[in-house]
C-alpha positions as CSV (number, residue, x, y, z in Angstrom):
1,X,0.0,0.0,0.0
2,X,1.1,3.3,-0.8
3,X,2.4,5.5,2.2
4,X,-0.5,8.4,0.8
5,X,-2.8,5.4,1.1
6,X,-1.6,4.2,4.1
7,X,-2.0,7.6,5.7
8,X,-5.6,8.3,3.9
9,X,-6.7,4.8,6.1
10,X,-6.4,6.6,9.4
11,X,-8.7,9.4,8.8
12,X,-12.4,9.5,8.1
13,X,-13.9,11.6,5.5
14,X,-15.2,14.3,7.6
15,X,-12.0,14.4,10.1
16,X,-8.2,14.8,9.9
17,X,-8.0,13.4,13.0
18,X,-5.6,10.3,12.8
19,X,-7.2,6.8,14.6
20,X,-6.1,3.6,14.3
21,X,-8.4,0.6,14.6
22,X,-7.4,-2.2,17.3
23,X,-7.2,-6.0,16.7
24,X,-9.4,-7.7,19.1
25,X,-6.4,-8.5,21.0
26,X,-5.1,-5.3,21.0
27,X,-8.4,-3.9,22.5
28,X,-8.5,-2.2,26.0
29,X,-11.0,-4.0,28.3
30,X,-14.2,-2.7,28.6
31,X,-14.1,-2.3,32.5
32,X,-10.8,-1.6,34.5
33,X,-11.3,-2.6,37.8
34,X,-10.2,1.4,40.0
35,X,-11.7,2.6,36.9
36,X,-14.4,5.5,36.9
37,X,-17.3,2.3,37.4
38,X,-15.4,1.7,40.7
39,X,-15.8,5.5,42.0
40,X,-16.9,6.0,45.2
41,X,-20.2,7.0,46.1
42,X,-20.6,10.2,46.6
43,X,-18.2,11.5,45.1
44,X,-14.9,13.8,46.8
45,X,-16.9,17.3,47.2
46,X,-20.4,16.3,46.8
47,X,-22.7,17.4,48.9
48,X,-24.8,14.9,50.2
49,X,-28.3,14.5,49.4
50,X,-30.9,15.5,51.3
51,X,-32.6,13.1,53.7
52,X,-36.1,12.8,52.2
53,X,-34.2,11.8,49.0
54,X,-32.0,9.2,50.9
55,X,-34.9,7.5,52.7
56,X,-36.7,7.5,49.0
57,X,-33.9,5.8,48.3
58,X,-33.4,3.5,50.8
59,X,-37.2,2.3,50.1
60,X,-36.2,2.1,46.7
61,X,-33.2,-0.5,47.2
62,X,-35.4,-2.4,49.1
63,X,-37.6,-2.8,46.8
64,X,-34.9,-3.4,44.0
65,X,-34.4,-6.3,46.5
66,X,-37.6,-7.9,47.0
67,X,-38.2,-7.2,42.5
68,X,-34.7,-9.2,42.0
69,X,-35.8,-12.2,44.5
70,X,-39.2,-12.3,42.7
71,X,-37.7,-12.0,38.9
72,X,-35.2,-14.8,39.4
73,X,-37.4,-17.1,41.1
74,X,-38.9,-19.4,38.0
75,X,-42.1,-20.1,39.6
76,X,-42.9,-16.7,39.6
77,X,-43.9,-17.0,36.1
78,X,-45.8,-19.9,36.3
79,X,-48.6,-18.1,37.5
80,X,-51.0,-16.9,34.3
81,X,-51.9,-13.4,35.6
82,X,-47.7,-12.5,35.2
83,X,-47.1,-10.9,32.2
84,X,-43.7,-11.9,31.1
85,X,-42.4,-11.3,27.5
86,X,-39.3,-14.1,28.5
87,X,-42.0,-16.9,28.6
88,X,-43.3,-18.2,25.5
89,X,-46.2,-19.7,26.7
90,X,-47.2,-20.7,30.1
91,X,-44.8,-22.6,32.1
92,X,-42.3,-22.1,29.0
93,X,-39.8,-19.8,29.4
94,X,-37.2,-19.2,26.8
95,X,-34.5,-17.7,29.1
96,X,-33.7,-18.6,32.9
97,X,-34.3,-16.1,34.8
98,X,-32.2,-16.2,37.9
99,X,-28.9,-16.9,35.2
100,X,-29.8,-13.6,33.5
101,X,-30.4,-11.5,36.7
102,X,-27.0,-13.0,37.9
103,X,-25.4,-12.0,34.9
104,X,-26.4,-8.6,35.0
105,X,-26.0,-8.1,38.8
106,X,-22.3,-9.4,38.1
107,X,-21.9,-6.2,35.1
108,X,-23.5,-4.0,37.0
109,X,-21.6,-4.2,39.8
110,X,-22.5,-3.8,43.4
111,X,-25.7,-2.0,44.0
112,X,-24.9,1.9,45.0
113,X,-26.0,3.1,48.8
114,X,-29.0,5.3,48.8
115,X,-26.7,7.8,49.9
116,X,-26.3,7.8,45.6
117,X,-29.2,8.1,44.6
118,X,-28.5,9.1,41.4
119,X,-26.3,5.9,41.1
120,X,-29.0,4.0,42.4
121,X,-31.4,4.7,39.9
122,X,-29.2,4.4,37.0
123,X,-28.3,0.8,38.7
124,X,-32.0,-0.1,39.3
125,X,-33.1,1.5,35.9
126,X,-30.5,-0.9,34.4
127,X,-31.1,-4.6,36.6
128,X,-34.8,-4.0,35.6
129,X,-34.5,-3.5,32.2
130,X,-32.1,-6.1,31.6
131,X,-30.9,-7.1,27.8
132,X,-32.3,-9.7,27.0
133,X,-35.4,-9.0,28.2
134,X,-37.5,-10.9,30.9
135,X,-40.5,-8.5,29.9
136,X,-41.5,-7.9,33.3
137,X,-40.8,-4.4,33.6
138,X,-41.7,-1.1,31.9
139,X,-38.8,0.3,30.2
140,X,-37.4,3.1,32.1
141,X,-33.7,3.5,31.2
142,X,-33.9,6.2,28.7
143,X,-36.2,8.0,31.4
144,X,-34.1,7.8,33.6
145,X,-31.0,8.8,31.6
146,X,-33.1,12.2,30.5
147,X,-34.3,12.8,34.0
148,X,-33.6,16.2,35.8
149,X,-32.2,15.0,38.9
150,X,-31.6,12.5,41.3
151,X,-35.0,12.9,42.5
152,X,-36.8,12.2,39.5
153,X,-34.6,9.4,38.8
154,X,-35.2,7.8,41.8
155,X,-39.2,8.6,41.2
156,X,-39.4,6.9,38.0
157,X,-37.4,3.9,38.8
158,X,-39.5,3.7,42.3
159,X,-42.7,3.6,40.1
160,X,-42.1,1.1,37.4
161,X,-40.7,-1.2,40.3
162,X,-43.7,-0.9,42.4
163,X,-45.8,-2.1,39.3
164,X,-43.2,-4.8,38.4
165,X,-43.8,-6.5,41.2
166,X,-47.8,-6.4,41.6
167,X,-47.0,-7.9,38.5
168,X,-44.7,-10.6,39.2
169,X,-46.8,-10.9,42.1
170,X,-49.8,-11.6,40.0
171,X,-51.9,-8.7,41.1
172,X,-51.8,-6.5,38.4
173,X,-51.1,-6.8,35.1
174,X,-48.1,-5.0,33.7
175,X,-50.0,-3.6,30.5
């Protein structure tokens, strides 16, 4: 390859900034452990949050609790009045449950204090909305992401986890 050739392959059309594409093996890891995921909560120079918003909190990682025991528990959606978009039909589901939540608990990391509760949410938002899907849950992670504060955050993920489990519950419907 020519050297002009060579040089046009690490810029894109609309930049002249130089990048160079990794080989897998070359690629840096996704998560560092000390990296920014591993921050402490809150941060150096916050302030802390006021107390209403911590015990909201607080309520809210219970809650997170009690939804994760209920979600991973497969006879939870043996019971027809769940509505689960994981199970194919009754008794029948296409994923297992308590794998997937474990998965996901392992990415996300330990669940953040309500003394974060902006962390907290963004966890919650994220171990409730899990990819792939159970479909027990409303979607609230792009909600929560566009949120204006920690309040609201906490707010929304507090609601759709109330009505996740009266629906994993069997007491009302999700939709």
């Amino acid at each position: 390859m020519p050297a002009a050739a060579a040089e046009a392959a690490h810029h894109t059309e609309w930049s002249l900034t130089p990048f160079e594409v990794l080989a897998d093996a070359d690629e840096a890891p996704l998560y560092e452990p000390g990296g920014v995921c591993d921050a402490a909560w809150p941060a150096e120079g916050d302030s802390p949050p006021p107390a209403s918003l911590v015990e909201a909190a607080a309520r809210l990682s219970a809650d997170l609790e009690a939804w994760r025991r209920l979600a991973a528990e497969r006879s939870t959606y043996d019971d027809p009045a769940v509505t689960a978009g994981a199970r194919a039909r009754r008794g029948d589901l296409r994923l297992d449950p308590a794998l997937l939540l474990a998965r996901v608990c392992r990415d996300l990391g330990p669940k953040p204090p309500p003394e974060a509760p902006t962390a907290l949410a963004l966890w919650g938002g994220a171990l409730i909305n899990p990819l792939p899907s159970l479909g027990v849950s409303t979607e609230v992670r792009g909600a929560v992401l566009e949120a204006q504060g920690a309040a609201e955050r906490v707010a929304l993920v507090q609601r759709a986890v109330s009505r996740s489990i009266a629906n994993l519950e069997g007491r009302r419907p999700l939709f």
